[in-house]
N, C-alpha and C positions, 0 to 999 in steps of 0.2 A: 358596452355589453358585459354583464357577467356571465361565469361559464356555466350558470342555468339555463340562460337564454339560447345558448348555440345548443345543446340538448333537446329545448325543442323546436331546432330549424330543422329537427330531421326528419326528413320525409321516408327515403329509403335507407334499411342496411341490410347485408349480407353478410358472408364471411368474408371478402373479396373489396367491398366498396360500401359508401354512404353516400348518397346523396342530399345534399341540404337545400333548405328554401334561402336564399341569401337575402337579408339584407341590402338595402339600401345604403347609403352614406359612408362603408368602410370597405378598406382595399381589403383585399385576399390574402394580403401577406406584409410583413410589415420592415422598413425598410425602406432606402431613397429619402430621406429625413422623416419617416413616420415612424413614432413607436410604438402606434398599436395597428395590429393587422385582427383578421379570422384569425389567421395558423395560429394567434398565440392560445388562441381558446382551446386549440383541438386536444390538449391533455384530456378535457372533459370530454372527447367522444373515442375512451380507448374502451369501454364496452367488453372487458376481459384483458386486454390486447397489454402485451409489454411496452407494447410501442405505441404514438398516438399515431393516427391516420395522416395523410399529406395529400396535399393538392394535386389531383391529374389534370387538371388546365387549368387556367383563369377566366374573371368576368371583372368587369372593368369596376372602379371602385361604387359607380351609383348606377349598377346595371341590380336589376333584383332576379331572383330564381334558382331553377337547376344546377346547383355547380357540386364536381363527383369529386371523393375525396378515395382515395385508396388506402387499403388497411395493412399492406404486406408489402417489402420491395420489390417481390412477383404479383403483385395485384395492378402496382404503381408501373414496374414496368410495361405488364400487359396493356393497360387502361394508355398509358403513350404511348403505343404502337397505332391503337385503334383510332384515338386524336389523332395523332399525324399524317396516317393512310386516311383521314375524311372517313371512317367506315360508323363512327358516330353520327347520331341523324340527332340535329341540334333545331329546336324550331324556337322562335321568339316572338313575343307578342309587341307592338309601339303602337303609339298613339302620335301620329304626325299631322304636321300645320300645311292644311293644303292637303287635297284628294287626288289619287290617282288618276288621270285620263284612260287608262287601262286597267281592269278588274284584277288582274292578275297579269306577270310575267317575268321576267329573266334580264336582271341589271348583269352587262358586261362591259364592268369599267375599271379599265387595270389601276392599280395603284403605286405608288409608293414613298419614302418619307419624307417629310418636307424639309427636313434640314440632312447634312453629308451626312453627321454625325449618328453613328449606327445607334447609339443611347436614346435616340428623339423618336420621342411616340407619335409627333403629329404628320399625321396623313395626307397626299395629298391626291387629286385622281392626275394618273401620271400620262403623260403624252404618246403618242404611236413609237417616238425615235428616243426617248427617254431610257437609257440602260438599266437604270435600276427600278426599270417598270416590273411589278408581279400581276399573274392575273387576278382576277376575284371578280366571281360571280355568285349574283344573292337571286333565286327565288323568289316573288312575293307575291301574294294574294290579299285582294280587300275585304275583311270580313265585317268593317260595317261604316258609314259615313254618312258626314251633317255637321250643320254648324263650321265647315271649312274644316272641319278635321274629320281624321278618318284612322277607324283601328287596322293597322297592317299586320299581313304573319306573313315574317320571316325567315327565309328557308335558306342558309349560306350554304353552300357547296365550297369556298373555302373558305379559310380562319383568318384572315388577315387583320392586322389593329384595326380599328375602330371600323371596321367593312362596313356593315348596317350603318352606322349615323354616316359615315360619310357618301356612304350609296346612296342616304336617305335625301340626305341634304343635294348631293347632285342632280338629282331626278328633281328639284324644287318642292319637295315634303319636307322637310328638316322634321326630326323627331323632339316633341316637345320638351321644353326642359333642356337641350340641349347648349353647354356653354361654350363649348369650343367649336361647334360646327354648324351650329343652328343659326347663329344669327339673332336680330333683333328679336324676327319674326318667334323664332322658337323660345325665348329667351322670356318674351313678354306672355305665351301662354300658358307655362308653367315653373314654378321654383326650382323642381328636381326634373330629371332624367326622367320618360315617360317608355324605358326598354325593359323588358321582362324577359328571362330565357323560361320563357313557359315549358317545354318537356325538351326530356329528352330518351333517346333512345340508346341502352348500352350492349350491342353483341358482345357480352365477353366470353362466354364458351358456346357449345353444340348445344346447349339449352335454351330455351325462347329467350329472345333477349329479354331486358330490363328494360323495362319503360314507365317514367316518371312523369308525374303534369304537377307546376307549380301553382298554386293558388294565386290569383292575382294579388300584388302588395297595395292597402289603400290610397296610395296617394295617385296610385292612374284610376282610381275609378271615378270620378268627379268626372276628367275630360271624357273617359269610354262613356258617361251618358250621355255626354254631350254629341258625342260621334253616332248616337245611335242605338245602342246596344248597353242590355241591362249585366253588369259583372255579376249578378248573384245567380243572373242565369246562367248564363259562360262557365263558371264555380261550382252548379249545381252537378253532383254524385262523384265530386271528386271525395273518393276517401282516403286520407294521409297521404296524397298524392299520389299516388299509384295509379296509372294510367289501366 
């Protein structure tokens, strides 16, 4: 990417925060043997600002959508208060192999990591008598299905790594695209990651919250017509994503 391009991932800004459409195929931040992340672009979104904007949470490297960036270390602070108390309302769009038996409902399946080592992102759904079980519960509803695939929205209640794919994958849907959790099945229905953080919602003062919708990123609209449902309709009156 050059730093024209993250200019216009911008969906929302404020004095306070930016919201960006992310990208696909790069992390958020660069580091752990990468040398290109997002952060390195964010000089180009200082927008007046002495300082350039930083990351108030993450999205996984080839997750696409909503990810809020803060403008101020009282903007960054406030914005991780509201992550971490869950008072962000995070919704995600996937495209998964295999349909729901249930239209809609409430995955309660604790997790936690699959190796000792605190460093290891991979996940695993963790046992009743397991100590280093955490909980995590996902919301879901189906909004369209056919073809053995089906588009889900996902509602996490908490933030856990990889919650969504690996709730996804437990339930026997693996979200397409999926390399590390999905399996053959997921693996053979698409190249990339088929998860979108489609909007999100940010109370940051006593004024209506912020509320952002991301456009769907091309490379799930292929399966979403397969599942059923047309994206340009889905897409239709969003304007600069603003919900």
């Amino acid at each position: 990417m050059r730093p024209l391009d993250i200019a216009a991932c911008v969906l929302y800004r404020d004095d306070a925060m930016i919201v960006l459409n992310k990208p696909a195929g790069i992390a958020v931040h660069a580091g752990s043997g990468r040398n290109e992340g997002l952060d390195t672009l964010f000089p180009a979104l200082r927008f007046g600002n002495e300082r350039p904007p930083a990351l108030a949470h993450r999205l996984d490297r080839d997750t696409t959508g909503c990810l809020v960036l803060g403008r101020s270390r009282e903007a960054l602070a406030r914005l991780g208060m509201l992550f971490q108390k869950g008072f962000v309302e995070k919704t995600y769009w996937a495209v998964v192999v295999g349909v729901p038996k249930e239209a809609s409902g409430l995955i309660t399946l604790p997790m936690a990591r699959r190796g000792h080592d605190k460093r290891s992102w991979i996940m695993k759904i963790a046992g009743a008598d397991d100590p280093a079980a955490e909980t995590a519960e996902t919301a879901y509803t189906v909004l369209a299905a056919g073809d053995g695939l089906a588009l889900v929205e996902f509602r996490p209640r908490t933030g856990r790594t990889h919650q969504l794919r690996l709730h996804a994958e437990a339930m026997g849907w693996p979200i397409a695209g999926d390399p590390i959790y999905g399996g053959d099945r997921a693996r053979a229905a698409a190249r990339h990651l088929h998860l979108h953080a489609r909007a999100i919602v940010v109370p940051f003062d006593r004024k209506a919250p912020v509320r952002v919708t991301a456009p769907l990123p091309v490379h799930m609209t292929g399966l979403i017509r397969m599942a059923g449902a047309d994206p340009a309709a889905l897409d239709s009156g969003l304007t600069g994503g603003a919900a």
